[in-house]
N, C-alpha and C positions, 0 to 999 in steps of 0.2 A: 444437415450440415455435417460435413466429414472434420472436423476439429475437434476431440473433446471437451476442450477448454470452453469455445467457442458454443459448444451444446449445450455443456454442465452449465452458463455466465445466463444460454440464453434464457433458460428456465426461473433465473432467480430474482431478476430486479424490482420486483414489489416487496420483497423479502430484505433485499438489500436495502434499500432503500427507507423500510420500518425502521431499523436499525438505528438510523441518523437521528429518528425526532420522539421513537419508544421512550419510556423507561420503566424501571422496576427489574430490569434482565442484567445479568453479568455483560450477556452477549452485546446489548444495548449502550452499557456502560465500555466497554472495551471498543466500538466503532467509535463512540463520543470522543473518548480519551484520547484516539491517534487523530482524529481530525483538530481536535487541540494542539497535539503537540505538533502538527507539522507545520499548522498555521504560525505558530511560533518558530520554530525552525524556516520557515521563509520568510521571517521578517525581515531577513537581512539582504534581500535578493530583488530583485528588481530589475524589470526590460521584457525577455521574453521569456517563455513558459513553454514548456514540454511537458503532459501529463503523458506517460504510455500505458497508463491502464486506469482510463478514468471511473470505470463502474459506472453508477448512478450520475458521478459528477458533483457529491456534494463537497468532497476534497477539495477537487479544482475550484470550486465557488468560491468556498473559505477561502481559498487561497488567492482568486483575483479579484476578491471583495476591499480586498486594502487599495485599490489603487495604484499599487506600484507597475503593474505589469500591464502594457499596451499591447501584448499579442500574445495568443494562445494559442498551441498545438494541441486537440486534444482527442488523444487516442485509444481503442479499444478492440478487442476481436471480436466482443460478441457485440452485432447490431442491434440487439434487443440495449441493451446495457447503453451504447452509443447513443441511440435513437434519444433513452430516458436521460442521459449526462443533456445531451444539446436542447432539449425542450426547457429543462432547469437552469441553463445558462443563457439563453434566451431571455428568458423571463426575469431572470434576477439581475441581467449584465446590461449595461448600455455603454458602454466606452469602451472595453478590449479589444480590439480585431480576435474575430476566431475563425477555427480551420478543423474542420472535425473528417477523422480519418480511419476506415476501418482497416484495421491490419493487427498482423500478429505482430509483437515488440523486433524482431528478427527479421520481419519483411520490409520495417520501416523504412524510409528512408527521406532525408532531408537534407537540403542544401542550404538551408538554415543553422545559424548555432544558438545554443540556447543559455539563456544565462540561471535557470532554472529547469533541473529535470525533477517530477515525481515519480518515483517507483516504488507503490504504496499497492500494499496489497497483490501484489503480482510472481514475485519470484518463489513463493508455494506451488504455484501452477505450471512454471516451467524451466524451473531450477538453468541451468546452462550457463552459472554465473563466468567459468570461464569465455565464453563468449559475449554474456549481456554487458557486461560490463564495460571493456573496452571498448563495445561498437556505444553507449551511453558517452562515454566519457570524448571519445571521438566529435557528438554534437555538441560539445559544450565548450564558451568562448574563454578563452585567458583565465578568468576569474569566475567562472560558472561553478553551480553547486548540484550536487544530484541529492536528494531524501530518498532513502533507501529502507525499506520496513522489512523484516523481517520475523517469524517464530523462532526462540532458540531452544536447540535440544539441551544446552545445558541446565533447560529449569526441569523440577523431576515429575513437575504435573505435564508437561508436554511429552517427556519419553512414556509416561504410564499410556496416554492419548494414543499416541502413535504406534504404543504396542498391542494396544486392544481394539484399535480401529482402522488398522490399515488396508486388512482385506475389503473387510466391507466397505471403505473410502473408494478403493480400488472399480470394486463392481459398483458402482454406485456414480460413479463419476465417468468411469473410464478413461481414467489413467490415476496414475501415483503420481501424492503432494509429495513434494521436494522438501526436507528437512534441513536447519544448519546452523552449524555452532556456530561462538564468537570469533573462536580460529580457523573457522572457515571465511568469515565473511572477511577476517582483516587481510585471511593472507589471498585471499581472490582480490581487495582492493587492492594489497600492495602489487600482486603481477601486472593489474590492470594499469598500474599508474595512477593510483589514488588514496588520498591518504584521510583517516577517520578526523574530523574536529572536531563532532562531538556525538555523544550519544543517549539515548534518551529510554530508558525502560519503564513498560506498566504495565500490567496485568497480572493478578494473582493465577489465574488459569488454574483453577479448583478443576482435578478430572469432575465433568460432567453435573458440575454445580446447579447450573442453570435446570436439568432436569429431575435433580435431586429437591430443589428448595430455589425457583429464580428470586423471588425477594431476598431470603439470606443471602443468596449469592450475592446478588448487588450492594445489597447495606457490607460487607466483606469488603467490596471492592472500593467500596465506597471510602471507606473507612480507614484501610490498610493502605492509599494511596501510596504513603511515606515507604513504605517497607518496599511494593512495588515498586517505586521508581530506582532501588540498589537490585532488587533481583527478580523483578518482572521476567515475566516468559517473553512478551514483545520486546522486538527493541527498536527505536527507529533509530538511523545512522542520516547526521550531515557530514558527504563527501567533500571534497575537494582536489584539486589537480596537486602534485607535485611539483 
């Protein structure tokens, strides 16, 4: 497969996918926690659905587990990851219409609008927010919302990460993760035409906790919630139009 993305995603979906139902791991505790809060964050949304990086597909689950959404778009680069999303929503789904699509986020394309986009997990891999963005916000109808997750460099366990692991991320993935502050992400939504409602942080992001002590790390995360949720390294963003 000539993608890196697409190589590095296809390698990992048993991995990913522990993630979702592990515990005991910061790592475990940090998947749990965004699939909460986006579940939350689309409470308010309902009609159709656009995931464009669905991974495993347990997000997308959470999220059309409520009912509100009668159709799903749901996309991914790697077919490994695709393949395992559409088997889990198979099996857990009886009512959505779905439409399962491999493409890179920039190939997509739809004549659909969407009244829910997720971008969860994804713009690490291929940063271009000058471009993702407004080609995202383009499918979305009048009153559409996009959830937008991102690592931020302003927390200082993420710059330590990034400075002692880039090489090796580098040769090991083939290619370089996309980093980005808060005033990158607001002032890319505002170019785009969109503006932040709300925002949501978690994650202590202990450098390399999980390898140091994964219990301690988790009972930390565990624990520390409160303090995470003001200056977590993650943050997850609900957009909306201007």
């Amino acid at each position: 497969m000539n993608d890196p993305v697409a190589a590095y995603f296809g390698k990992v979906p048993e991995l990913h996918k522990r993630q979702f139902v592990q515990g005991g791991s910061g790592a475990s505790f940090y998947f749990q926690t965004r699939l909460r809060i986006v579940r939350e964050l689309a409470a308010a949304s309902a009609g159709r659905l656009l995931d464009c990086a669905a991974g495993t597909g347990e997000i997308t689950c959470a999220v059309l587990q409520s009912g509100r959404f009668s159709y799903a778009t749901v996309v991914d680069i790697s077919p490994a990851m695709l393949q395992h999303a559409k088997e889990l929503l198979m099996s857990q789904l009886a009512d959505p219409e779905l439409e399962f699509v491999q493409s890179d986020v920039f190939n997509f394309k739809s004549d659909s609008r969407f009244d829910l986009i997720l971008c969860v997990g994804l713009i690490a891999h291929v940063g271009r927010l000058d471009i993702l963005l407004p080609q995202l916000r383009s499918m979305l109808t009048l009153d559409g919302r996009i959830i937008l997750q991102t690592t931020l460099t302003d927390h200082a366990g993420v710059r330590i990460v990034r400075a002692l692991t880039a090489p090796r991320e580098l040769a090991r993935r083939g290619y370089r993760i996309s980093w980005f502050s808060q005033r990158e992400i607001s002032e890319s939504c505002k170019v785009a035409g969109l503006r932040i409602l709300e925002i949501r942080r978690h994650s202590l992001a202990i450098p390399f906790g999980d390898r140091l002590w994964r219990w301690g790390n988790f009972q930390l995360e565990r624990r520390l919630q409160s303090w995470a949720s003001r200056h977590g390294a993650d943050a997850i963003y609900l957009l909306g139009t201007e």
